[in-house]
C-alpha positions as CSV (number, residue, x, y, z in Angstrom):
1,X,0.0,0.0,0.0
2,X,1.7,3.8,-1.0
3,X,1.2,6.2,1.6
4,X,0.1,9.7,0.4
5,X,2.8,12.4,0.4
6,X,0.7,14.9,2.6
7,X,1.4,18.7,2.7
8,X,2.5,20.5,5.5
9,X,-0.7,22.3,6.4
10,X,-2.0,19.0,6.1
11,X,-0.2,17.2,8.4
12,X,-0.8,19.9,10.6
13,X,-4.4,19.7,10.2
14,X,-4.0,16.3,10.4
15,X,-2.3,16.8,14.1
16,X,-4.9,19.3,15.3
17,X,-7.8,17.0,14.9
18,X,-5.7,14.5,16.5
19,X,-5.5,16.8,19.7
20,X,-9.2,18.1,19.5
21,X,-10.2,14.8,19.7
22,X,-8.1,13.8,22.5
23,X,-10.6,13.9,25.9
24,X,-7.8,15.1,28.2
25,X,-6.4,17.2,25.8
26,X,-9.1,19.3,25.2
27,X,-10.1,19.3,28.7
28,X,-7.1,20.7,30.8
29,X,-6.0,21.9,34.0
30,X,-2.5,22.9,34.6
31,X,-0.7,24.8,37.0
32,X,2.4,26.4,37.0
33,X,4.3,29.5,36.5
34,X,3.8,32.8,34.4
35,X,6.5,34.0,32.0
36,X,7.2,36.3,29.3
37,X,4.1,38.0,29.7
38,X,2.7,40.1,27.0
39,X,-0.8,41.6,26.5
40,X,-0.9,42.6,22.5
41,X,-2.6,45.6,21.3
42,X,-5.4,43.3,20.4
43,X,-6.4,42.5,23.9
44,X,-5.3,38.7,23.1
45,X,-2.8,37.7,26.2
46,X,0.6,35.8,25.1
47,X,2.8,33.8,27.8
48,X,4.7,30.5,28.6
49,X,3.5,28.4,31.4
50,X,6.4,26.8,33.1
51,X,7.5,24.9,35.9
52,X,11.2,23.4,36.9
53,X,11.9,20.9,34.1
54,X,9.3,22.1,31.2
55,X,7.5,25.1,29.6
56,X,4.3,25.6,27.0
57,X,3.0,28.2,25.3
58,X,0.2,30.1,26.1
59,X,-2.8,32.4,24.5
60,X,-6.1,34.0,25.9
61,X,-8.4,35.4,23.0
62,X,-9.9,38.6,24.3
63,X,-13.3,37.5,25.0
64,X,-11.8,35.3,27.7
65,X,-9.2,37.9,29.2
66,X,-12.5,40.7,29.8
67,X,-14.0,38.1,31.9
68,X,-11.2,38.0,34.3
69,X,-11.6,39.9,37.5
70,X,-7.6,40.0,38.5
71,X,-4.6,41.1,36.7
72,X,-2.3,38.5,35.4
73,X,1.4,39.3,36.6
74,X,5.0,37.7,36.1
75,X,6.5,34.6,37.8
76,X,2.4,34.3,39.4
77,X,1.4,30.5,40.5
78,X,-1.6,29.5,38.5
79,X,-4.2,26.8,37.6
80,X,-4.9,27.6,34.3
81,X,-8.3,25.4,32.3
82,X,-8.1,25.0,28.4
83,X,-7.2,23.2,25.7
84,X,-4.2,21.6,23.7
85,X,-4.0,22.8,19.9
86,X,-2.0,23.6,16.7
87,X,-1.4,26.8,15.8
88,X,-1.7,25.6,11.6
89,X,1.0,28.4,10.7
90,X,3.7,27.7,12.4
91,X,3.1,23.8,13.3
92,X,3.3,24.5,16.9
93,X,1.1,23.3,19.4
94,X,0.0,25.2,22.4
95,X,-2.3,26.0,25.5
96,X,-5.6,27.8,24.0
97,X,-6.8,29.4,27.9
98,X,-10.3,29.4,29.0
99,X,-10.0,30.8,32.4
100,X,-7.1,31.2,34.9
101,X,-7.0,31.2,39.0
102,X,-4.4,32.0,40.9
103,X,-2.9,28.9,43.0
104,X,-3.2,29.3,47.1
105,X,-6.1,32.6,46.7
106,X,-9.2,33.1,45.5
107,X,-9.4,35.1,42.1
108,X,-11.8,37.6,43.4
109,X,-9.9,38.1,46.2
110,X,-6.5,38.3,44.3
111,X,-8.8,41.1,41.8
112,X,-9.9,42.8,45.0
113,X,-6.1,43.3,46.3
114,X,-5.1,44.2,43.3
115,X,-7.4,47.0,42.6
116,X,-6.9,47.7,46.0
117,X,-3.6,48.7,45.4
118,X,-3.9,50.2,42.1
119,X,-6.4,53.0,43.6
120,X,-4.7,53.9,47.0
121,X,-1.3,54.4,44.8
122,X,-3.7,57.0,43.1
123,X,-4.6,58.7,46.1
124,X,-8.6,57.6,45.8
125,X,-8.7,56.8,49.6
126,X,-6.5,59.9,50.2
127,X,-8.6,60.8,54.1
128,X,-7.6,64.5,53.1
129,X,-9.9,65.1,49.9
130,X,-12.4,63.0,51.3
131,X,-16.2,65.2,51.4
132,X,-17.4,66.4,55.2
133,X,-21.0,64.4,55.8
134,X,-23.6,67.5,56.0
135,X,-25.1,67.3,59.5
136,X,-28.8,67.8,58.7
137,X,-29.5,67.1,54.7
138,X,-32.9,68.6,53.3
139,X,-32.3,66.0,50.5
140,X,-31.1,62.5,50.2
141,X,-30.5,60.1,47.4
142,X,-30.2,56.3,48.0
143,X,-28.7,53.8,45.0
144,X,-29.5,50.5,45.7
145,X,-32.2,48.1,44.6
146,X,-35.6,48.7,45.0
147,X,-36.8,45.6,46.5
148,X,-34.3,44.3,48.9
149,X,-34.4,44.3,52.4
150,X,-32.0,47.6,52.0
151,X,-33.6,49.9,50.8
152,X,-36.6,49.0,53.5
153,X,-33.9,49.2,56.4
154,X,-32.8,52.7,55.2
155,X,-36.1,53.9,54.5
156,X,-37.7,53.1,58.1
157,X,-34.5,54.4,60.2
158,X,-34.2,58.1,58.1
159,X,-37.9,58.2,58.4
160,X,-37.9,57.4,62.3
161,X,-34.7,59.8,63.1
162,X,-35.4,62.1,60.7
163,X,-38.9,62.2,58.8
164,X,-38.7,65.6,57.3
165,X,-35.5,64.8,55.0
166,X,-36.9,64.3,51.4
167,X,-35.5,60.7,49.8
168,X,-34.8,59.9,46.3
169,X,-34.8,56.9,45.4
170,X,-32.1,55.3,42.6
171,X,-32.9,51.9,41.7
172,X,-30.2,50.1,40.3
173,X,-29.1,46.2,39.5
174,X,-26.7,45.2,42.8
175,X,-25.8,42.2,41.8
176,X,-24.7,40.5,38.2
177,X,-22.6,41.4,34.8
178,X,-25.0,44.9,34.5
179,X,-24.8,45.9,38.0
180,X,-21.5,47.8,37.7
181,X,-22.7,50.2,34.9
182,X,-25.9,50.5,36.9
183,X,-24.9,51.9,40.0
184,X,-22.3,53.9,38.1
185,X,-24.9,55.5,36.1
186,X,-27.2,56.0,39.0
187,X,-24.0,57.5,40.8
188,X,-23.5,60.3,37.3
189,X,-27.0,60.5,37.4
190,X,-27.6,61.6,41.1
191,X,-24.7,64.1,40.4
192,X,-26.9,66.4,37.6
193,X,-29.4,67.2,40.4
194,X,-28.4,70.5,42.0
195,X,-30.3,70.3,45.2
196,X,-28.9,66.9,46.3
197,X,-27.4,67.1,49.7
198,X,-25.7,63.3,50.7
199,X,-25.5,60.1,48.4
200,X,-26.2,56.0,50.3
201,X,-24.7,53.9,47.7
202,X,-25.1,50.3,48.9
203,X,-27.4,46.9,49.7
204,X,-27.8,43.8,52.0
205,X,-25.2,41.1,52.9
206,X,-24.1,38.3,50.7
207,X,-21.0,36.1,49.2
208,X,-18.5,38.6,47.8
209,X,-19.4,37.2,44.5
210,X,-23.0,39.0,45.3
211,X,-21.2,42.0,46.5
212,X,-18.2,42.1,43.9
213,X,-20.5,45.0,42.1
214,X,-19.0,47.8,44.7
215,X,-15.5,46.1,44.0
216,X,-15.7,47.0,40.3
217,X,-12.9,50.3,39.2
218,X,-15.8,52.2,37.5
219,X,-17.8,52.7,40.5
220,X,-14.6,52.8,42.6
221,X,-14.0,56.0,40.4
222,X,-17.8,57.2,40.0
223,X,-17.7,57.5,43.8
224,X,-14.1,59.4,43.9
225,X,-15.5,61.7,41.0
226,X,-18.7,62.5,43.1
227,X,-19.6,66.3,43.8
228,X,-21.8,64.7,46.5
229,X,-20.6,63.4,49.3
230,X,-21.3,59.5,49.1
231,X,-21.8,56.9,52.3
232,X,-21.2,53.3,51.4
233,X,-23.3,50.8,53.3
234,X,-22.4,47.7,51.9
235,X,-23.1,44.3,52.8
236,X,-22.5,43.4,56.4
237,X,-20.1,44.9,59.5
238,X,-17.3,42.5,58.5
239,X,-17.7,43.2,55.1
240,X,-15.0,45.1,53.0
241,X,-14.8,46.9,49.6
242,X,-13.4,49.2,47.3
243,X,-16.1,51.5,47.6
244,X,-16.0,51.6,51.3
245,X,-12.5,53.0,50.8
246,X,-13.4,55.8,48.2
247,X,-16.4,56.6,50.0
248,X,-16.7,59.7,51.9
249,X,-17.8,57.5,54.9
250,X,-18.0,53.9,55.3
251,X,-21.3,52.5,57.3
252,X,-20.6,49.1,58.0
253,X,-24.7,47.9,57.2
254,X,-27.6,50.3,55.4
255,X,-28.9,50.9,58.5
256,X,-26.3,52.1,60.2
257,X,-25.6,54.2,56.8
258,X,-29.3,55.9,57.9
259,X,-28.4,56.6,61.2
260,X,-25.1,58.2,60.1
261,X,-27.1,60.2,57.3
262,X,-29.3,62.3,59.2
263,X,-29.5,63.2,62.7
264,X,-32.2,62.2,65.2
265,X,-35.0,64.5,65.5
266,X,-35.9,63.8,69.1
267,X,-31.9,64.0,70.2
268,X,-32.2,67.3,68.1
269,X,-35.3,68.7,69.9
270,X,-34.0,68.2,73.6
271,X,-30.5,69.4,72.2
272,X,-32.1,72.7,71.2
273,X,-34.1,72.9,74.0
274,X,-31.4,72.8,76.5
275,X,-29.2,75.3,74.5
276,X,-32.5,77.4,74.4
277,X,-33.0,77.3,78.3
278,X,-28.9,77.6,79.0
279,X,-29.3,80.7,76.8
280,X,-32.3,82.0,78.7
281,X,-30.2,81.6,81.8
282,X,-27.4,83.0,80.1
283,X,-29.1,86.4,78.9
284,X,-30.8,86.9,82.3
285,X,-27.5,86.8,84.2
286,X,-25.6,88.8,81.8
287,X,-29.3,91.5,81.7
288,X,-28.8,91.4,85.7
289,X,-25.0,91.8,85.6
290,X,-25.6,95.1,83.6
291,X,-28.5,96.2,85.7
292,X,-26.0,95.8,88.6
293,X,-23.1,97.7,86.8
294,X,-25.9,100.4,85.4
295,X,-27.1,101.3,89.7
296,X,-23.3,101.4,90.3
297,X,-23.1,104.1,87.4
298,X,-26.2,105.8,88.8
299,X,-24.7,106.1,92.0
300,X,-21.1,107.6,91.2
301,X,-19.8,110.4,92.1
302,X,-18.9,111.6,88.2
303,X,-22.6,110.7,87.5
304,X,-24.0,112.5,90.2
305,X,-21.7,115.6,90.2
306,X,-21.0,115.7,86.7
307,X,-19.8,119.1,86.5
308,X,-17.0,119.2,89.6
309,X,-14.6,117.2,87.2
310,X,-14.9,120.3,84.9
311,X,-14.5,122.8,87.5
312,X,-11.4,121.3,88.8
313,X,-10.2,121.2,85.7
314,X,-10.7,124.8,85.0
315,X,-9.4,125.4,88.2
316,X,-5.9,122.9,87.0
317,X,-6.2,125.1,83.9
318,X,-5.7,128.6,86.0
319,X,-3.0,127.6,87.9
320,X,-0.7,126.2,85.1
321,X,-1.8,129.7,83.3
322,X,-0.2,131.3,86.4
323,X,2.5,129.5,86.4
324,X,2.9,129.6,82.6
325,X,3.1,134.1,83.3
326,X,5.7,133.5,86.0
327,X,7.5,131.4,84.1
328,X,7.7,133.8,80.9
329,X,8.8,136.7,83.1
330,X,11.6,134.9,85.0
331,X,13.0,134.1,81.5
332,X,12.5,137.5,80.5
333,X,14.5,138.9,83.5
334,X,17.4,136.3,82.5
335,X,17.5,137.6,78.9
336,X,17.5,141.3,79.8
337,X,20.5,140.6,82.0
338,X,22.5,138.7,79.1
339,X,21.4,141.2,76.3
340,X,22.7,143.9,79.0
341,X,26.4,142.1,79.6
342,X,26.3,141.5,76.0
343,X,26.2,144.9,74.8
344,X,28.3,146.3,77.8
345,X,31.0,143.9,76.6
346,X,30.0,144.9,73.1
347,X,30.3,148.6,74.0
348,X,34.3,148.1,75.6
349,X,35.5,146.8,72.0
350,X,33.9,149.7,70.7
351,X,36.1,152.6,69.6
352,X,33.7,154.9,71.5
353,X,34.5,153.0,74.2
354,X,38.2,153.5,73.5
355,X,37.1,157.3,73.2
356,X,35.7,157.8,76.5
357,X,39.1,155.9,77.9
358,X,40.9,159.2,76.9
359,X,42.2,157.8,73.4
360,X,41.6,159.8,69.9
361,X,42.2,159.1,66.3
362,X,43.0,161.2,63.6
363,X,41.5,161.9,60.3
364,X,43.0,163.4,57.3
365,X,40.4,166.1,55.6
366,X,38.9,162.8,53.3
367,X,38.2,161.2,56.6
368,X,40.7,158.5,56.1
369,X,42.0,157.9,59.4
370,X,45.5,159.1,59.9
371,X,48.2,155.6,60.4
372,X,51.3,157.0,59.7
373,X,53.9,159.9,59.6
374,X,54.1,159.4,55.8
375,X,50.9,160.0,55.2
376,X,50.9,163.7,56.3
377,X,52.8,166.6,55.4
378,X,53.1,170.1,57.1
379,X,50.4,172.4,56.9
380,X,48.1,170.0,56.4
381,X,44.9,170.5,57.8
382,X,43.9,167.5,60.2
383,X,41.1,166.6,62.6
384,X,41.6,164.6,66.0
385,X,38.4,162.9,67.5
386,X,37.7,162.4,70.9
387,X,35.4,160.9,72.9
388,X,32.8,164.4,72.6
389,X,33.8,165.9,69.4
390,X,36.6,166.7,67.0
391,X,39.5,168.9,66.9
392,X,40.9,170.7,63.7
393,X,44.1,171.8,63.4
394,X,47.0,172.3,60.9
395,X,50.2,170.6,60.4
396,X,53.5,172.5,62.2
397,X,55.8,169.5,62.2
398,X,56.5,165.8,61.0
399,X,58.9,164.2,62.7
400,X,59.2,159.8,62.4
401,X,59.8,157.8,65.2
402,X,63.5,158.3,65.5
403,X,63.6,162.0,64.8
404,X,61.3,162.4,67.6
405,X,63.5,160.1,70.5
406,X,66.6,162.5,69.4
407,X,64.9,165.9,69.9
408,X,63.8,164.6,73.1
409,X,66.9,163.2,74.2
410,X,68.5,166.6,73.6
């Protein structure tokens, strides 16, 4: 018998069918280790699953990777399900994945972490931008679903504490593929109305798989992107997630979330009336503390005599008047007696002063005072001033100095 020479895409083909057909093959679960990780631009995930002595190739087709609740992360421990086939081009078989858990923790758990740690590296549980609660809210909006148990709890406590706050009710899916969107649309929604005070985003206990709605990013995000301040009361006290974090304020059930929301009426009452009564008391001391100070007043001797502080100041006035007048002539007196020394010293450099001393000058008939010998000649006519008039006279003799010592000499 000849055997068929076969092509290569045939005996690929061949191969595939082979594999498909196998039961175990096309019905695996293996564990092992990630490597060379790559997520294409297609949204189709590529890497090698691999454990001490062996490796396989991997690939997740998009539609399976959007499904997934965690992200898939180098040298992670896995249990992957799937199935063993060829890929026809390149005549290379490998693991077609279905779904993927992590080994040793739950995948929703794992997702939850994850995310966890993705938005606090963001800052969307920063405490510092978180909203203030407003302590009595004229309007309040509650998102969850309109026919648990929830919605009934929040309902009956806000109307018991509180029944004058107005409610709005946002029904929304809570659980399930749709619920995400919904509660992120009732979140957006909630958000156009101008007049909304406080947000309750939440519902009743269950499996996290029940409450993995209020673990999902876009609400995580809806809630930090809020104008209104949002409470999360989801699930029960022990239960935890990602929206409890963003929120404004965590209530750890919807009823609790009720309580926190709006303040009791009956608390409020007998807290205004006892502030109302302490300010009574309050004013009526103070109005009797006054009356007190007023009689004091009344009493006084500035209010009863008025006009005696005036008087004594008048009086004040007059004396520093007088003393002002004695003052000025005493200074006077001092000045007259310097100006007098001053011009008696004054009058001794004077040359009238040198006058009345028995001294003269004289003056040649242009009244330039006579210095010297040389200056005059005989029978000049001169004039001598003393100290009460002049004397005119004419020029006999000039004799200098030395002429003068020998005439007397001889």
């Amino acid at each position: 018998m000849q055997i068929k020479v076969l092509s290569v895409s045939e005996v690929n083909q061949y191969i595939k069918r082979i594999l498909s057909n196998d039961p175990i093959l096309y019905n695996l679960r293996v564990e092992g280790e990630i490597s060379n990780y790559k997520l294409h631009n297609s949204g189709h995930m590529y890497f090698t699953l691999k454990d001490k002595q062996s490796k396989i190739s991997c690939i997740m087709f998009k539609s399976n990777c959007e499904k997934m609740k965690f992200v898939l992360e180098e040298g992670m421990k896995v249990t992957i399900k799937g199935y063993i086939s060829v890929y026809d081009r390149d005549g290379q078989y490998q693991l077609y994945v279905n779904e993927i858990e992590p080994v040793g923790m739950g995948t929703l758990y794992l997702a939850f972490q994850q995310l966890k740690d993705k938005l606090e590296k963001e800052g969307l549980f920063d405490p510092t931008r978180k909203k203030t609660i407003p302590y009595l809210p004229s309007k309040v909006a509650l998102i969850t679903s309109p026919t648990g148990a929830a919605i009934r709890d929040m309902i009956a406590v806000i109307r018991r504490r509180f029944p004058k706050v107005e409610l709005l009710i946002f029904p929304v899916l809570v659980q399930g593929e749709n619920a995400a969107p919904s509660i992120v649309n009732a979140i957006e929604l909630a958000n156009g109305f101008e007049d909304i005070d406080l947000i309750i985003a939440g519902r009743g206990g269950g499996s996290i798989e029940e409450l993995w709605a209020f673990n999902e990013e876009g609400v995580a995000r809806a809630i930090y992107e809020s104008k209104i301040p949002i409470i999360s009361a989801v699930g029960h006290e022990t239960d935890f997630t990602i929206a409890d974090f963003v929120a404004d304020l965590r209530a750890p059930t919807p009823s609790v979330a009720a309580e926190l929301a709006v303040p009791s009426l009956l608390e409020m009452t007998e807290y205004l009336s006892s502030n109302y009564k302490r300010l009574l008391f309050l004013m009526n001391t103070k109005i009797k503390g006054l009356h007190i100070k007023l009689d004091q007043a009344k009493n006084s001797y500035p209010f009863k005599y008025p006009l005696n502080q005036i008087y004594d100041h008048k009086q004040q006035v007059d004396y520093l008047l007088e003393d002002m007048i004695k003052e000025i002539h005493h200074l006077q007196t001092k000045k007259r007696k310097e100006l007098q020394n001053l011009g008696n010293r004054l009058n001794d450099l004077s040359p009238l002063g040198i006058l009345k001393r028995g001294y003269s000058y004289v003056e040649k008939e242009n009244r330039k005072v006579l210095k010297s010998v040389d200056e005059v000649n005989e029978k000049d006519i001169l004039k001598i001033r003393v100290s009460d008039g002049e004397i005119k006279c004419s020029v006999i003799n000039v004799l200098k100095e030395e002429q003068a010592l020998e005439k007397k000499e001889i």
